[in-house]
Structures are given as structure tokens and as C-alpha cells.
C-alpha positions in Angstrom: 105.9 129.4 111.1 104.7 132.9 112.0 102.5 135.1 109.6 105.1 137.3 109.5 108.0 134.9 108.5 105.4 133.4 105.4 105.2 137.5 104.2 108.4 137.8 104.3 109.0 134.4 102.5 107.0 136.2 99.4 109.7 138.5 98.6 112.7 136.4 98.7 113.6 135.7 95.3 116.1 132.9 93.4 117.6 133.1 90.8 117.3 130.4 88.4 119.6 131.0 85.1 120.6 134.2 83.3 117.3 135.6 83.7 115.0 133.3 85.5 114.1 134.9 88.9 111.1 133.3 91.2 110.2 134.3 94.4 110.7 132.1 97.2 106.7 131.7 97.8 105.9 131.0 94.2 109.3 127.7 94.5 107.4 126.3 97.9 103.8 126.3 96.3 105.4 124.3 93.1 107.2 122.3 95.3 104.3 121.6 97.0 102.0 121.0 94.2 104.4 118.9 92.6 104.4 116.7 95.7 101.1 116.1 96.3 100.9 115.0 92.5 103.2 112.2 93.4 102.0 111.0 96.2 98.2 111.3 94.3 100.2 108.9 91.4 102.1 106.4 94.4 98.5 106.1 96.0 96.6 105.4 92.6 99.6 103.0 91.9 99.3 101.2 94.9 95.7 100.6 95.1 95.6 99.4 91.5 98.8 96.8 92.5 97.0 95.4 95.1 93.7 94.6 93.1 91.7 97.5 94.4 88.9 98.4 91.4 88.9 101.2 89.7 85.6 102.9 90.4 86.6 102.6 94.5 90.4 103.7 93.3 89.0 107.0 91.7 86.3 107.3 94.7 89.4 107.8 97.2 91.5 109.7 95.1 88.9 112.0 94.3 89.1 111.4 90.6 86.0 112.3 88.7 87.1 111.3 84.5 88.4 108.1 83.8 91.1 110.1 81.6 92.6 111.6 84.4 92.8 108.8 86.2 94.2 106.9 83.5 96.7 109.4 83.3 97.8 108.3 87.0 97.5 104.5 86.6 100.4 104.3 84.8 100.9 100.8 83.0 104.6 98.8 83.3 106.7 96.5 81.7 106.5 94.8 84.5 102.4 94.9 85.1 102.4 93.3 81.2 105.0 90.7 81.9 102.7 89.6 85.2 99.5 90.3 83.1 101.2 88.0 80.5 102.6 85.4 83.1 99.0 84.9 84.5 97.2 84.6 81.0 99.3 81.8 80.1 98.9 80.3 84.0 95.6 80.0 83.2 95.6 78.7 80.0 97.7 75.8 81.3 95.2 75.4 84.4 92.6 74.9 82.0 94.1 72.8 79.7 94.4 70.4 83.0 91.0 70.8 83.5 89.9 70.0 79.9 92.0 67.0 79.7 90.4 64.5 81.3 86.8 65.8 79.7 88.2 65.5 76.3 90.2 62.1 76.2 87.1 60.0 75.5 86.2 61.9 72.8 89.8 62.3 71.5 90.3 58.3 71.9 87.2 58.0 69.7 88.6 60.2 67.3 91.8 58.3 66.7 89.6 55.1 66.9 87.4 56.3 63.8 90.8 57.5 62.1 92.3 54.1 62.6 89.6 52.2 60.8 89.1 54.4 57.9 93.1 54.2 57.1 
């Protein structure tokens, strides 16, 4: 696009409403910002998804407070369901894992229980 074509691109105006006029310019550099803030939010998304951490998420997105990047790693119902799906996967793993420790103990339980009723 020539210089001359982005000048005149400043004074071409829409009309938004009753009243509501913008210039052409002023639509392209909200569109624009707008854009870039979702594709910022998709990015932050997808790093988080795939188990990236957070310090090296906020290092490539350029993210300096953990507020605003909170603000973009936008939580779910779907991240708590999986959250909550893996919680009680490993609860079950280690109850597996425990059992076998545990039954002596649990055998000498009910053993002392028996005689004392």
C-alpha cells in the first residue's frame, strides 16, 4: 500500500449509528489492536494447555505482572473438569499403590478386633 493511499485512508470516515462517525484509520488500528490481543490470549492459551510453565509462558509473551497474564490464561469448565478427572486418577493410582503396604497392618487390625469381641 502506497504512502499516499494510507493518507488518504485517514480521512475516510464511517458512520457508526446516529452520531457515531470514525475515520477509516482510527477502525483499522482498533481492528488491529484488537487482533493482536487475541492472538496474545490463543498463544498464552495454548502454551498453558500443553503444559508449558508459566514463568517461560509470560517470558514469550512478553508479560511482565502475573495479573496481566492471569488476565489472558483464562480458566474453563473444561480445564476444571480435566483438573478434577486427574485429581481423582491419582487418588485411585495411589490407593493401588498403598494397598498392598497396608493389608498386613489392616489384617492385624481386624485380628486384634476379633479377639477382643
Amino acid at each position: 500500500m502506497s504512502t499516499f493511499a494510507i493518507q488518504e485512508m485517514r480521512y475516510l470516515t464511517l458512520s457508526l449509528g446516529d452520531h457515531a462517525v470514525i475515520t477509516m484509520w482510527d477502525f483499522v488500528r482498533q481492528e488491529a489492536c484488537s487482533l493482536r490481543t487475541h492472538l496474545r490470549l490463543s498463544a498464552v492459551r495454548n502454551m498453558v494447555a500443553v503444559g508449558i510453565p508459566d514463568v517461560v509462558c509470560m517470558k514469550i509473551s512478553g508479560h511482565k505482572s502475573r495479573s496481566v497474564f492471569d488476565r489472558y490464561n483464562v480458566v474453563s469448565m473444561s480445564d476444571v473438569a480435566e483438573a478434577t478427572q486427574k485429581l481423582e486418577n491419582r487418588k485411585l493410582q495411589v490407593k493401588m499403590e498403598l494397598a498392598p503396604k497396608l493389608a498386613p497392618a489392616i489384617e492385624k487390625q481386624n485380628r486384634k478386633s476379633l479377639k477382643t469381641a
